[in-house]
N, C-alpha and C positions, 0 to 999 in steps of 0.2 A: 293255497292248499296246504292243509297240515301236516308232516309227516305222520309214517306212521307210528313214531317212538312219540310224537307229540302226541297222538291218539288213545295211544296206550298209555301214558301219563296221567291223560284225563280221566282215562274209565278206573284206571287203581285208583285215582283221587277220588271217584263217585262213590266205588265200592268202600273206602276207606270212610268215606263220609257217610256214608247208609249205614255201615256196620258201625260205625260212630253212635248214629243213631237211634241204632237199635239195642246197641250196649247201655246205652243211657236209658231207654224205656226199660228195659230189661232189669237195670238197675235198680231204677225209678219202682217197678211192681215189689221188687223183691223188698224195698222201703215200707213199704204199704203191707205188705205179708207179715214182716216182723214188729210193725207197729201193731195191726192186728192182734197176733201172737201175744204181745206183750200186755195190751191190753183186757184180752183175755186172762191170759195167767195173771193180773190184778186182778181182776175182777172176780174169778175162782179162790184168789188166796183172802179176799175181802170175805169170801161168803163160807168158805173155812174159818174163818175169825168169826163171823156171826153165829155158826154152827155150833163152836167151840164156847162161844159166850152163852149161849142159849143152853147147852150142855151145864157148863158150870152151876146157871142160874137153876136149871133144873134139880139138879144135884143141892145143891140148897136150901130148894122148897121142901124134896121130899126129907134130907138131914132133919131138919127142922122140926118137920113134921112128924116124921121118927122118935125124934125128941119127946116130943109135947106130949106123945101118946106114949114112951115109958114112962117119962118120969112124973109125970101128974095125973095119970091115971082117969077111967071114963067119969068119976064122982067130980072133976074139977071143970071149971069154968075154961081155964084153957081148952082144954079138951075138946070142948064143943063148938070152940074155935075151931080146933085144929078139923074136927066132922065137916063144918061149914066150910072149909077151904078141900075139901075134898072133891064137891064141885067144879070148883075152881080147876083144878091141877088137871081133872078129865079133860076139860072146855081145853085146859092151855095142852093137855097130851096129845090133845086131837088137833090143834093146830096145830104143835112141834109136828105132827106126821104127816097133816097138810102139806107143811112145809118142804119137809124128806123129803116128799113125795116129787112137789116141784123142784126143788134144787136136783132131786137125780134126773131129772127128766131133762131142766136146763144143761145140766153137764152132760149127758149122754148129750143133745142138740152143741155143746158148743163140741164134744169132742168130734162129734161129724162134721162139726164146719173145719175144726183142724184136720182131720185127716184129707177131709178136701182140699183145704189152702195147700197141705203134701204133695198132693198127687197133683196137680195143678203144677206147683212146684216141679216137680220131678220132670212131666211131661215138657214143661216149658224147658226146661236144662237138657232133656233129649232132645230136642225140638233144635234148640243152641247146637249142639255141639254134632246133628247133623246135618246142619246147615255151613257148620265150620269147616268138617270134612269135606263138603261136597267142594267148598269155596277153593278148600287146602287142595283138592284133587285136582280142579280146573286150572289155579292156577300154577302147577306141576305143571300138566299137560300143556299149557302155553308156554310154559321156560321151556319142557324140552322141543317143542314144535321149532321156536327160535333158537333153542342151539342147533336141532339138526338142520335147520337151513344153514344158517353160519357155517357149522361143518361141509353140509354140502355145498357152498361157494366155497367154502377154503379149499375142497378135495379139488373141485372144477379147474379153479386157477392153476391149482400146483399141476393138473393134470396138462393144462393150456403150457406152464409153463416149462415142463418137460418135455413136453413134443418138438419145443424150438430149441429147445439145450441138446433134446438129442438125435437131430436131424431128421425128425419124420419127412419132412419139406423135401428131405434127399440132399445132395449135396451138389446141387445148382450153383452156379453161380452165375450171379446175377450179374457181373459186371457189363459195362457198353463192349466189350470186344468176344464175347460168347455168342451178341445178339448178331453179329453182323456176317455177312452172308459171302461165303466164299465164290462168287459167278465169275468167272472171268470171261 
């Protein structure tokens, strides 16, 4: 049979090995969270780049096109270039705001999956840290359960051994010639 300080060994080792465990998943999600994150915020800084290129090229076509229509005037051949790409520039305006349209709608969807991955986050970290407390409380309450026993064995004894130090017993004595019987 085990003691009980053997018992109690075992179960802090359980707990120690659970909460091992569970620091490691815990870890392990939080890996996964900021891999997410990161991959996100690429993929947001990618499509700011796309945005920004698309931007620029735009800004170009209509320069351009700016151009052609001061400086050559509607009598030139350019010119009716520049009419015939006007077309064009609707067709591509109307997909650039297709586009808008989806990227705001993507980033508003990815900004709710972040605000979600947060709170998610948060809960799981309240979730920790009152499960830690609860841990920290119990085992409080079991050190002091076992000091005050300890204490009260220590009080016992000393109480035991006061009583012989200062003759509750009375002051008997025990010896063989107290026991023996005066008859004559």
């Amino acid at each position: 049979m085990e003691s009980k300080y053997q018992q109690k060994l075992k179960k802090e080792e359980y707990r120690r090995k659970k909460r091992e465990s569970e620091d490691a998943a815990t870890w392990e999600k939080k890996m996964i969270q900021r891999e997410k994150a990161k991959k996100l915020e690429e993929k947001q800084q990618k499509q700011e780049w796309q945005r920004q290129q698309m931007f620029a090229d735009d800004h170009y076509l209509k320069t351009i096109e700016l151009l052609n229509s001061l400086d050559l005037g509607p009598s030139s051949g350019i010119s009716c270039k520049a009419n015939h790409c006007k077309p064009e520039s609707t067709a591509w305006a109307r997909s650039r705001s297709y586009k808008q349209i989806q990227r705001e709608e993507e980033n508003r969807k990815l900004q709710e999956m972040k605000d979600a991955q947060r709170r998610k986050a948060e809960l799981l970290e309240l979730k920790q840290r009152k499960e830690e407390k609860i841990r920290i409380k119990a085992l409080q309450k079991e050190q002091q359960r076992v000091n005050n026993a300890f204490l009260d064995k220590l009080q016992n004894s000393h109480q035991l051994g006061d009583m012989y130090q200062s003759g509750c017993l009375g002051n008997t004595d025990f010896s063989a010639d107290s026991w023996e019987v005066e008859y004559e």
